[in-house]
C-alpha positions as CSV (number, residue, x, y, z in Angstrom):
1,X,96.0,72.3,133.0
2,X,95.7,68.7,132.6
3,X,96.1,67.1,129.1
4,X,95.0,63.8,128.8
5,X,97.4,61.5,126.2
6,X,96.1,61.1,122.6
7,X,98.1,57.8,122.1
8,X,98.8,59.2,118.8
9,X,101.9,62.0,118.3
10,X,100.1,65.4,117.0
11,X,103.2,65.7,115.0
12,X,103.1,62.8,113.1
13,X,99.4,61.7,112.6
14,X,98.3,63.2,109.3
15,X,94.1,62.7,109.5
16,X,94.2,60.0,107.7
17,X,91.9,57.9,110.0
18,X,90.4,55.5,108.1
19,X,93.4,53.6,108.1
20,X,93.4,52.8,111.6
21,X,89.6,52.7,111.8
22,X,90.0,50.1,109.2
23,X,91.6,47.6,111.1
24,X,90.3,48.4,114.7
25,X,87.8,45.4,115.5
26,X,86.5,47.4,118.0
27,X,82.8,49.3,117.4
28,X,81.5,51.8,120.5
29,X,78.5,54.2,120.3
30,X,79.6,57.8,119.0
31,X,79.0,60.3,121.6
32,X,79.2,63.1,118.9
33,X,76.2,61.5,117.2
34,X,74.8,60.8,120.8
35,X,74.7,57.5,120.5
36,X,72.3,56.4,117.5
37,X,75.9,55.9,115.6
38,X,79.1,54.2,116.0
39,X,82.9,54.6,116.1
40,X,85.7,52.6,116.7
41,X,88.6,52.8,119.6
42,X,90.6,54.8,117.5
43,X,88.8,57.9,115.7
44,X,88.5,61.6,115.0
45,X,85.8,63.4,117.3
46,X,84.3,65.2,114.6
47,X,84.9,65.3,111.0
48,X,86.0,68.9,111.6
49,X,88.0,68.4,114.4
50,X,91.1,70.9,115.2
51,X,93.6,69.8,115.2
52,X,92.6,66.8,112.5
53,X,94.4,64.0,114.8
54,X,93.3,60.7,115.4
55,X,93.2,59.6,119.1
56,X,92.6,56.3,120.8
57,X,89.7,55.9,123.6
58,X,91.7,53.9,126.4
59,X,87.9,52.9,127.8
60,X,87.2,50.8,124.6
61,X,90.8,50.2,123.3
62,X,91.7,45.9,123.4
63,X,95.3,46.8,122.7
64,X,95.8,45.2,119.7
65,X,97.8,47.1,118.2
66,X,96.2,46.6,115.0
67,X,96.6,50.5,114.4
68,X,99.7,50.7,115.4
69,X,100.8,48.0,112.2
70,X,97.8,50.1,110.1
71,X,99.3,53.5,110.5
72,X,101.6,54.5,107.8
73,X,103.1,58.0,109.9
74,X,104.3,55.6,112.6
75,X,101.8,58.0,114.6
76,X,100.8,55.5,117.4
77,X,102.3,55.9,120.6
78,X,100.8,53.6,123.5
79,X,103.4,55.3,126.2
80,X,101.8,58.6,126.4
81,X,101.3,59.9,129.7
82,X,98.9,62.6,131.5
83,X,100.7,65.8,131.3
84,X,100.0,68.9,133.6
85,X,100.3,71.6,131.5
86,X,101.3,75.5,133.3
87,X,100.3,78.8,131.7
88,X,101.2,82.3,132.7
89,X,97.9,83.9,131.5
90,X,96.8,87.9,131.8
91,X,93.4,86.9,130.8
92,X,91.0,84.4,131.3
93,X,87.5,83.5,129.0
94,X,85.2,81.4,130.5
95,X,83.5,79.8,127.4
96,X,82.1,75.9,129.2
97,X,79.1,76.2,126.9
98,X,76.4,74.0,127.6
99,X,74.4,70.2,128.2
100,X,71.7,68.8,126.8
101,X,69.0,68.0,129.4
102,X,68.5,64.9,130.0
103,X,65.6,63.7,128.8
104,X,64.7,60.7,130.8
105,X,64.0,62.6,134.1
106,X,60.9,63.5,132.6
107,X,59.7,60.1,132.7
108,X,56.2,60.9,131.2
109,X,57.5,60.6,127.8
110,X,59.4,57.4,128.0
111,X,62.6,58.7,126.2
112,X,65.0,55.5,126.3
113,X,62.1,53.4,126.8
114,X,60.2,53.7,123.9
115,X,62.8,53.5,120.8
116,X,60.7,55.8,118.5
117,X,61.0,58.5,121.0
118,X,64.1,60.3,120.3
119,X,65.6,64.1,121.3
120,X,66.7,66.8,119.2
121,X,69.9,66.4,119.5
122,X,70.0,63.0,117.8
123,X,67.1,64.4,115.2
124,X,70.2,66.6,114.3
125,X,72.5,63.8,113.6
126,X,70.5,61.9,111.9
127,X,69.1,64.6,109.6
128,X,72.9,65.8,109.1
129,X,74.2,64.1,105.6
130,X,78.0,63.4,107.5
131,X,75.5,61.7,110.2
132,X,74.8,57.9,111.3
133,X,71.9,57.9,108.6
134,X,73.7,59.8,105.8
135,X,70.8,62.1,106.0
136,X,67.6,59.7,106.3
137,X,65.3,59.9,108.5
138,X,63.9,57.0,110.4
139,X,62.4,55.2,112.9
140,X,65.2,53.5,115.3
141,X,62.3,51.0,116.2
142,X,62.1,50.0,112.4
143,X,64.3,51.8,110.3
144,X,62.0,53.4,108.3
145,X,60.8,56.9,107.4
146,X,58.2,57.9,109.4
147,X,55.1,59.2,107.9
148,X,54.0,61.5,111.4
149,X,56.5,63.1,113.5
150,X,55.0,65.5,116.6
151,X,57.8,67.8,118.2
152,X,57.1,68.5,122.0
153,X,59.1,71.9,123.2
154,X,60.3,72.8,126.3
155,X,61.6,69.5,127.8
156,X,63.9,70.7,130.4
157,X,62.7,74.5,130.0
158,X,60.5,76.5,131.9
159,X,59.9,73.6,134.3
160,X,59.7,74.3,137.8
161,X,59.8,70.4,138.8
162,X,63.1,69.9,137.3
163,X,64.6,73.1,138.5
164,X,64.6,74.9,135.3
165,X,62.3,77.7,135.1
166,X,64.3,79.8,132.4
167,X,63.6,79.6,128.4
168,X,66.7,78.0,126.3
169,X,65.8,80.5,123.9
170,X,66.9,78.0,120.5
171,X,64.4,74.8,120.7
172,X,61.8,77.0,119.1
173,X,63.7,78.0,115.9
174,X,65.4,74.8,116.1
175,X,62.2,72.6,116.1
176,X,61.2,74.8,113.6
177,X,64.0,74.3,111.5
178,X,64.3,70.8,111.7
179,X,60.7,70.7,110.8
180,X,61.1,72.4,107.3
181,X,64.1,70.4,107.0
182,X,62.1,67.0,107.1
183,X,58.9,68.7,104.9
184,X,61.1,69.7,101.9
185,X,62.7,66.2,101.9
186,X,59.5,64.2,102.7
187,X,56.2,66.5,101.9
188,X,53.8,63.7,102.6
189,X,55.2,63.6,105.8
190,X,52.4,65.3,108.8
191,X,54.1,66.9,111.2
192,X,53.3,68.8,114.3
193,X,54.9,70.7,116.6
194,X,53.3,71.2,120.6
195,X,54.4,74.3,121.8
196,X,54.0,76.4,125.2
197,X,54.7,79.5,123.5
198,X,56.8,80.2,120.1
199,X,59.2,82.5,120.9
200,X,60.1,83.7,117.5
201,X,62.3,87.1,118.5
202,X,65.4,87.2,116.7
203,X,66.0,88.8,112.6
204,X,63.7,86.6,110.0
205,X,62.4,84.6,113.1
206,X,58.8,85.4,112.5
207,X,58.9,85.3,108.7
208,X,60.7,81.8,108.8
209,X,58.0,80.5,111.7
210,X,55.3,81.9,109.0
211,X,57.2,79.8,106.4
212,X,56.6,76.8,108.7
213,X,53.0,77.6,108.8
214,X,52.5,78.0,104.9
215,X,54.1,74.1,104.0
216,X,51.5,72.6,106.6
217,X,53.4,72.2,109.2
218,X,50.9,71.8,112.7
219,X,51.1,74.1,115.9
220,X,49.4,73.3,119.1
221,X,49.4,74.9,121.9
222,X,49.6,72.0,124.6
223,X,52.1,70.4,126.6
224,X,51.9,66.9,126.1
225,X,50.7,64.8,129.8
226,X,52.4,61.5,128.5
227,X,53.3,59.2,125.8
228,X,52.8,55.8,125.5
229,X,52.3,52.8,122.8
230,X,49.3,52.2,120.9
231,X,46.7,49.5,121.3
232,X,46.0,47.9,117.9
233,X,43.7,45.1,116.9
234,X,46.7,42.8,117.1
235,X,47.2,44.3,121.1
236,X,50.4,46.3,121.9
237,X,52.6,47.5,118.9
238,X,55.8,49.9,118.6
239,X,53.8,53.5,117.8
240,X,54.1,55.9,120.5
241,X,50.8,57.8,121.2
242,X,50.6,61.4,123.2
243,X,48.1,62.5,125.2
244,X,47.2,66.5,125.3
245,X,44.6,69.6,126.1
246,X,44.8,72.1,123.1
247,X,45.0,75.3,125.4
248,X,43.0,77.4,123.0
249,X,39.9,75.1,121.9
250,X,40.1,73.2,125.6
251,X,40.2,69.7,123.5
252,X,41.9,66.9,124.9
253,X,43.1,64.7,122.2
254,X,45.2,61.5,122.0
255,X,47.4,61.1,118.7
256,X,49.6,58.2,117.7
257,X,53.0,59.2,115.9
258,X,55.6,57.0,114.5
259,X,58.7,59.6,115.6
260,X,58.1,61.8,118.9
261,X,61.2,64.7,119.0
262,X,62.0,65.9,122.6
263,X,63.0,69.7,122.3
264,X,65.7,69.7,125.5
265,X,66.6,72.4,126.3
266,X,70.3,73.7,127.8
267,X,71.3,73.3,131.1
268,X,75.1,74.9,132.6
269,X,78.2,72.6,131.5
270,X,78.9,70.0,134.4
271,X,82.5,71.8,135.0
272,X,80.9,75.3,135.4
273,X,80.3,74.6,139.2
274,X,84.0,73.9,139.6
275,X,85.4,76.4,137.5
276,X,83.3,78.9,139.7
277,X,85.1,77.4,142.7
278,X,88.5,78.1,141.4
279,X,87.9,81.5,139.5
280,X,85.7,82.6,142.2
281,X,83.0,83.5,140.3
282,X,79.5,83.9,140.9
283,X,76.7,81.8,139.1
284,X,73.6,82.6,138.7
285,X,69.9,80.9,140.2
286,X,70.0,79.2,137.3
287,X,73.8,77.6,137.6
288,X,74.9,79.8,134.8
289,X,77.5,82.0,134.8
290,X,76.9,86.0,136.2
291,X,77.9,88.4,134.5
292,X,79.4,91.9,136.0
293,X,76.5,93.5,134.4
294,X,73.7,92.6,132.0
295,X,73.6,95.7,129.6
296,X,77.0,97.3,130.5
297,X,79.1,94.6,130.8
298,X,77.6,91.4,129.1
299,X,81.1,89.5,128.7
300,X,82.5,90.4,131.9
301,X,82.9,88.8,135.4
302,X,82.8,90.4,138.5
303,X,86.6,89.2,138.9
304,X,88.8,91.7,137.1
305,X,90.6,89.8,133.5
306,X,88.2,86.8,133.7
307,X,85.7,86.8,130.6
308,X,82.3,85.0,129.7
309,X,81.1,84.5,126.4
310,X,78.4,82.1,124.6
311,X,76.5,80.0,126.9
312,X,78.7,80.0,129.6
313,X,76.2,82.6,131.0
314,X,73.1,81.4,129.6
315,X,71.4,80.1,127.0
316,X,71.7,82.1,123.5
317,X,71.5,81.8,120.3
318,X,74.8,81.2,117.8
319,X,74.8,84.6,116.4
320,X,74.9,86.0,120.1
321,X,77.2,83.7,121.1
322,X,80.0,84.6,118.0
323,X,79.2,88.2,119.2
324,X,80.3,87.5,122.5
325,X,83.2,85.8,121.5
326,X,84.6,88.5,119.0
327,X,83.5,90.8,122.4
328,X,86.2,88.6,124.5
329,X,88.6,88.6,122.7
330,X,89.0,92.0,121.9
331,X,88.4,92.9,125.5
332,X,91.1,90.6,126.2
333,X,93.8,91.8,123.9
334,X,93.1,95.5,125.7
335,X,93.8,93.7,128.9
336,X,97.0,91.8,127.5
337,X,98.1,95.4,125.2
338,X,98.3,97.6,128.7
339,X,101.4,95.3,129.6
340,X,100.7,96.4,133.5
341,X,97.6,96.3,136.2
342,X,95.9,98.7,137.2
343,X,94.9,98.6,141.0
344,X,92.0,100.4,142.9
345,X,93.1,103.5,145.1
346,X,90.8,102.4,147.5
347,X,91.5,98.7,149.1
348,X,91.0,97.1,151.8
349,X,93.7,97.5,154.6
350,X,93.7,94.7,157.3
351,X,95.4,95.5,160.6
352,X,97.2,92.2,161.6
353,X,97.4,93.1,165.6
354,X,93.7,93.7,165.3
355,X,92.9,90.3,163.4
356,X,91.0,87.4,165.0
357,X,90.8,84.9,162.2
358,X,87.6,84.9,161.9
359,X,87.4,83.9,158.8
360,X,83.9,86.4,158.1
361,X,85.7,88.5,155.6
362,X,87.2,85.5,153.4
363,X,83.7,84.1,153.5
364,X,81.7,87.8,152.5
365,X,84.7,87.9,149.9
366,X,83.2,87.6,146.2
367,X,86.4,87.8,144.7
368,X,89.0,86.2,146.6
369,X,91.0,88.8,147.6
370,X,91.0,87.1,151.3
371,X,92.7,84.9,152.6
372,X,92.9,83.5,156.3
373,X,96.1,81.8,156.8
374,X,97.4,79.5,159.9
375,X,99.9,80.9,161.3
376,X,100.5,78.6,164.1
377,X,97.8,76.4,166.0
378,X,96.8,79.5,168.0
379,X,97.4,82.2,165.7
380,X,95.0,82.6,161.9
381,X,95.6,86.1,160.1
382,X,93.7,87.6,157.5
383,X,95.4,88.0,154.4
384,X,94.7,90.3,151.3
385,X,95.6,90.1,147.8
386,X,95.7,93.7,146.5
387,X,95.1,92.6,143.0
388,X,92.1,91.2,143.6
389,X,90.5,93.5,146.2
390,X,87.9,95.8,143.9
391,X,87.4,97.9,147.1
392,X,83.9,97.5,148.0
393,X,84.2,97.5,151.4
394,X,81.5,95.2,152.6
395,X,84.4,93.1,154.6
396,X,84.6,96.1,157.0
397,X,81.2,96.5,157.8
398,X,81.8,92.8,158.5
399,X,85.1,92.9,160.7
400,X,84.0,91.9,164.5
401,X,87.2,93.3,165.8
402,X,87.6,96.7,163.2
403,X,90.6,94.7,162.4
404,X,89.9,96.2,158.3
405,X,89.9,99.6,156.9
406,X,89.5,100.8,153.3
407,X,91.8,103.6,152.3
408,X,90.5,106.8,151.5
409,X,87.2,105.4,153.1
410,X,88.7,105.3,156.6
411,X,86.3,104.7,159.6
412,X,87.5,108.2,160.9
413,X,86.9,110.0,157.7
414,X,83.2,108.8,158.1
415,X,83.0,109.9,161.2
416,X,84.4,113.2,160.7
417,X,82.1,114.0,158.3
418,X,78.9,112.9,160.3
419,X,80.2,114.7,163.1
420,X,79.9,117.8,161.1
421,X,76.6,118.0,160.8
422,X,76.3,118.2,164.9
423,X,74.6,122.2,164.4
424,X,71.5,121.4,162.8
425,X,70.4,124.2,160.8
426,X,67.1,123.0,159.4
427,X,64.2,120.4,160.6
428,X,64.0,117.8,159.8
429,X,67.6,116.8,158.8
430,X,68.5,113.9,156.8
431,X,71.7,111.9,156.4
432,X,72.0,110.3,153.0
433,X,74.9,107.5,152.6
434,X,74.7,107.0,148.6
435,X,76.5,104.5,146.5
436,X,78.7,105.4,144.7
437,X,77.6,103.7,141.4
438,X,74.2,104.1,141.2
439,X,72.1,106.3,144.1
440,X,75.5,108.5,143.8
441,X,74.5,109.1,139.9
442,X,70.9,109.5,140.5
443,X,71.2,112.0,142.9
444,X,73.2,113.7,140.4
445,X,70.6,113.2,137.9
446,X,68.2,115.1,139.7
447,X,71.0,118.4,140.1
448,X,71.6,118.0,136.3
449,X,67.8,117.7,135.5
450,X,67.0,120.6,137.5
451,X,64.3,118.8,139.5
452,X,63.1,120.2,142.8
453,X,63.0,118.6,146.2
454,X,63.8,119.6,150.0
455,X,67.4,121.3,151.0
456,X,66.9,119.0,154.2
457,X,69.7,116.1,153.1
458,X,73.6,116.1,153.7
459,X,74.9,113.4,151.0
460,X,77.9,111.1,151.8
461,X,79.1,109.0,149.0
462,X,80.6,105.5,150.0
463,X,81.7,103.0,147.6
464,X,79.1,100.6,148.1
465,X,76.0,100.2,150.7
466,X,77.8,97.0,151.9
467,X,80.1,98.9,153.3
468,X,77.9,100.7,155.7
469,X,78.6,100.0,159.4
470,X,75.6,100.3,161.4
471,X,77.7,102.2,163.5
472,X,77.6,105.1,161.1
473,X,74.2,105.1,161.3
474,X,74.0,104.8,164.8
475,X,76.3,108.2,165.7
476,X,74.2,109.8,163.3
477,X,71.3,109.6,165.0
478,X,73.3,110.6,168.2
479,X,74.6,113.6,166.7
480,X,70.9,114.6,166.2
481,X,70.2,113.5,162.6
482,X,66.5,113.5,162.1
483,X,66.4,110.2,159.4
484,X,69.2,108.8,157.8
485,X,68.3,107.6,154.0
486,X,70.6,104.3,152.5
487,X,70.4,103.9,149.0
488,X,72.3,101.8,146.5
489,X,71.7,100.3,143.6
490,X,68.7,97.8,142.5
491,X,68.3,94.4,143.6
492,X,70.5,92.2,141.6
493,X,72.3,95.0,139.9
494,X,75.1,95.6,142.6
495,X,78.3,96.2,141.0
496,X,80.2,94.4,144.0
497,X,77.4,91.3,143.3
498,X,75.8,91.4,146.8
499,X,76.8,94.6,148.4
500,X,73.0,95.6,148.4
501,X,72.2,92.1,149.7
502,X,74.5,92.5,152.7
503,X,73.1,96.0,153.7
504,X,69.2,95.2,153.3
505,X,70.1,92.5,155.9
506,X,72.0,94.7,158.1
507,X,69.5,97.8,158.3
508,X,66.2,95.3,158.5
509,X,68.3,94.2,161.8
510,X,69.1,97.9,162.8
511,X,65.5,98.9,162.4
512,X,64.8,96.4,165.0
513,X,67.0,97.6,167.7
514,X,65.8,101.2,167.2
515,X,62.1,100.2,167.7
516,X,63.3,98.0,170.4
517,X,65.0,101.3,172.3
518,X,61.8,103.7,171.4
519,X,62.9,104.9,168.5
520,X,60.2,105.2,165.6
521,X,62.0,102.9,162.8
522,X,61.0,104.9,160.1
523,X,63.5,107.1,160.5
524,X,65.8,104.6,159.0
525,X,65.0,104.5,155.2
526,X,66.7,102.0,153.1
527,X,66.0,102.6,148.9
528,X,66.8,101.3,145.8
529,X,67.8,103.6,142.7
530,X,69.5,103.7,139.4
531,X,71.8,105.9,137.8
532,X,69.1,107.5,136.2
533,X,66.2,107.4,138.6
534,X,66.7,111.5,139.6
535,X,63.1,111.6,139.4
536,X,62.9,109.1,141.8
537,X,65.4,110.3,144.3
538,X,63.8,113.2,144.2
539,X,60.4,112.0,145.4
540,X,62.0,109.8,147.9
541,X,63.6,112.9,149.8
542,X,60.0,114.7,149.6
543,X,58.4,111.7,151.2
544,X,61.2,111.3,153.5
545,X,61.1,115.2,154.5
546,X,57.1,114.6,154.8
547,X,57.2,111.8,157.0
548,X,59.9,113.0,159.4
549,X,58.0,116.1,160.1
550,X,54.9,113.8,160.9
551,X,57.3,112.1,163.6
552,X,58.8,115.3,165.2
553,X,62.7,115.4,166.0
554,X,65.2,112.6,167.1
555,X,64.2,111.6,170.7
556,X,60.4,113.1,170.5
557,X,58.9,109.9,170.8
558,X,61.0,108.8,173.9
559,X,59.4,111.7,175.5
């Protein structure tokens, strides 16, 4: 880790900050109050900062060492250095949070151009009593309180043209908020809030947006097209106007305002991109963090002792994101407690005389657990970390030169087993490769729940459908299997991330070659079922059984 230096000793400083901001000549906008504020070269981040030490921005700092003369700990220390910083760790949480968006790429509104058009963010700071107004509200143009404010929601959100689609779940509630905020302090003030939808979900949500409603607080629904200034008698003055179509009465209206609030809404922390990188973690469509699982494992990664909690993985509210951090940190003391690692009995097993270097299981690889290292200039072997490998598999599948195995999944074991079904004792026949976290479980579902469906299927359980070779299915259907069912888990649900992915791909190209040689592709079934979707399987082997007697036996149709 890389600690950048504080110029002030941690040991000595004592908070006591308005002694050296006293005598620092130097005044710089505040990026805690987003700029509508300002702090000097020396300062506390925040006012609740931990620890409370002072530090000096080198950016803005003259080196004048009037704080140095000031400070009454003999705190200032102008020789600090970057330090790189080492920890042995047994757990990792991924908490990045989130940015603002930034509100000038949506040009329409003329954030930055027109001074009376400001974001939330700074609405925030200025409404907060520790803030750059001491709690009054005003108009940056003019410094005074505005008698009509309009909030506009979803800048940023639920935009296709700037790439976010998703809802930041907060800017309704916190528009809201702000709103009653500024009522109670100024009630002659009209306010109005243009909304796509209000999205009023969580406990007290709806009582407090009915709140809104009862002070007089106005709700359009519109998205404004543009804002500009008004037109007066005198020509062009400083009052922002929006134009908008109210979506339920079909009026299009044009209002002037003196304050216009952008509701941004939260896009992934710049660093989350590289911390991915390292951690090998996967991120989402929309650059968020992904979680192993949504419902069953909300704060974990697919990489085994790294954590996610608050909006490291998405947008959320505060209460959600204090949830998940009480959630990561006991999940990591559990980790830290067991004092030893459990590893997977089944792991990859990569035969180094057999290896070409490739480089196609490192890249399949969602957790890092392979490496291809240069040996010499002629010579690159595959190399795997058994802590890492989770033992899905889907590098085998993947492995041109059969150069990987996975124990107690062996490529002979496999085989065995088809090879067993070579005396065929009912028509039509059906091979079922299951995985073993979903399909597996639903299958079972259907014993448990008593449901009925054909005899006709042999079940093989494999660890995850990107593991399937094609050359499993292939001898199946040369030892006379009829149809040979695939099913893993849902789209986007995989426990191994992509497994499914990687095996819809491979079976859409196997289905190909088997019409190409004569064979009618339907034979090859590939399905999508969860744990408890027995009903499910169970209709899928009926319709399977159905259809296969429509087509005859294996090799009828290249009669």
């Amino acid at each position: 880790i890389k600690k950048k230096p504080r110029y002030v000793l941690e040991s000595k400083c004592k908070g006591c900050i308005e002694e050296c901001a006293r005598v620092c000549p130097i005044e710089v906008p505040s990026e805690f109050d987003f700029n509508i504020g300002l702090r000097k070269a020396v300062y506390i981040p925040i006012k609740q900062a931990v620890p409370m030490v002072a530090l000096i921005d080198p950016k803005s700092c003259v080196g004048c060492k009037l704080c140095e003369q000031a400070c009454p700990a003999d705190a200032i220390d102008y020789t600090q250095k970057e330090e790189e910083i080492e920890f042995k760790v047994g757990a990792i949480i991924v908490a990045t949070g989130w940015q603002p968006f930034k509100a000038e790429r949506k040009e329409e509104y003329g954030y930055k151009k027109y001074k009376d058009v400001i974001t939330n963010l700074e609405l925030e700071r200025m409404l907060n009593s520790s803030g750059p107004t001491s709690g009054i509200l005003v108009r940056p143009s003019s410094g005074k309180i505005p008698k009509k404010i309009a909030f506009v929601q979803c800048v940023g959100s639920r935009d296709e043209q700037v790439g976010n689609p998703y809802c930041s779940r907060v800017c309704c509630m916190a528009a809201i908020k702000n709103a009653i905020i500024i009522k109670e302090r100024y009630p002659e003030t009209e306010i109005t809030i243009f909304y796509i939808d209000i999205r009023a979900s969580g406990e007290g949500y709806e009582e407090y947006y009915k709140r809104a409603q009862d002070l007089g607080i106005r709700f359009i629904r519109a998205r404004p097209s543009d804002c500009g200034l008004r037109i007066g008698d005198c020509g062009l003055d400083l009052t922002p106007n929006l134009r908008y179509e109210d979506t339920l009465t079909g009026e299009k209206c044009q209002e002037n305002y003196d304050l216009i609030v952008l509701s941004t809404g939260l896009e992934p922390h710049p660093s989350a991109k590289e911390i991915a990188r390292l951690l090998n973690l996967p991120l989402q469509n929309n650059r968020f963090f992904q979680v192993a699982h949504p419902k069953m494992k909300p704060v974990d990664t697919p990489i085994k002792g790294v954590l996610v909690a608050g909006c490291a993985s998405g947008p959320k509210e505060i209460q959600v994101s204090i949830a998940q951090g009480s959630a990561t940190a006991s999940r990591a003391l559990g980790l830290l407690a067991k004092g030893e690692i459990e590893l997977e009995p089944s792991i990859a097993e990569i035969n180094k005389e057999k290896c070409i270097g490739c480089k196609l299981c490192e890249y399949l690889c969602n957790f890092g657990a392979i490496k291809v290292r240069t040996k010499n200039k002629e010579n690159r072997i595959a190399e795997l970390s058994e802590l890492d490998c989770v033992g899905c598999g889907i590098c085998t599948a993947a492995c041109p030169s059969n150069a990987i195995q996975l124990k107690n999944y062996e490529q002979e074991q496999i085989l065995a087993q088809i090879k067993a079904l070579h005396n065929k004792s009912e028509f039509p026949l059906i091979l079922g490769f299951l995985c073993n976290w979903c399909s597996y479980a639903g299958a079972d579902m259907a014993g448990i729940s008593r449901i009925q469906y054909p005899t006709n299927i042999r079940i093989i359980r494999i660890p995850c459908t990107g593991f399937l070779d094609i050359r499993f299915v292939i001898e199946a259907f040369n030892q006379g299997i009829d149809g040979v069912l695939v099913a893993g888990c849902r789209m986007g649900e995989c426990h191994y991330t992509t497994g499914n992915y990687h095996a819809k791909t491979r079976m859409e190209v196997l289905k190909k070659i088997l019409k190409y040689v004569g064979f009618d592709e339907r034979r090859l079934r590939v399905q999508w079922i969860s744990a408890s979707d027995g009903p499910k399987f169970a209709e899928i082997v009926t319709e399977f059984v159905d259809e296969l007697k429509s087509i005859g036996e294996i090799g009828s149709e290249l009669v």
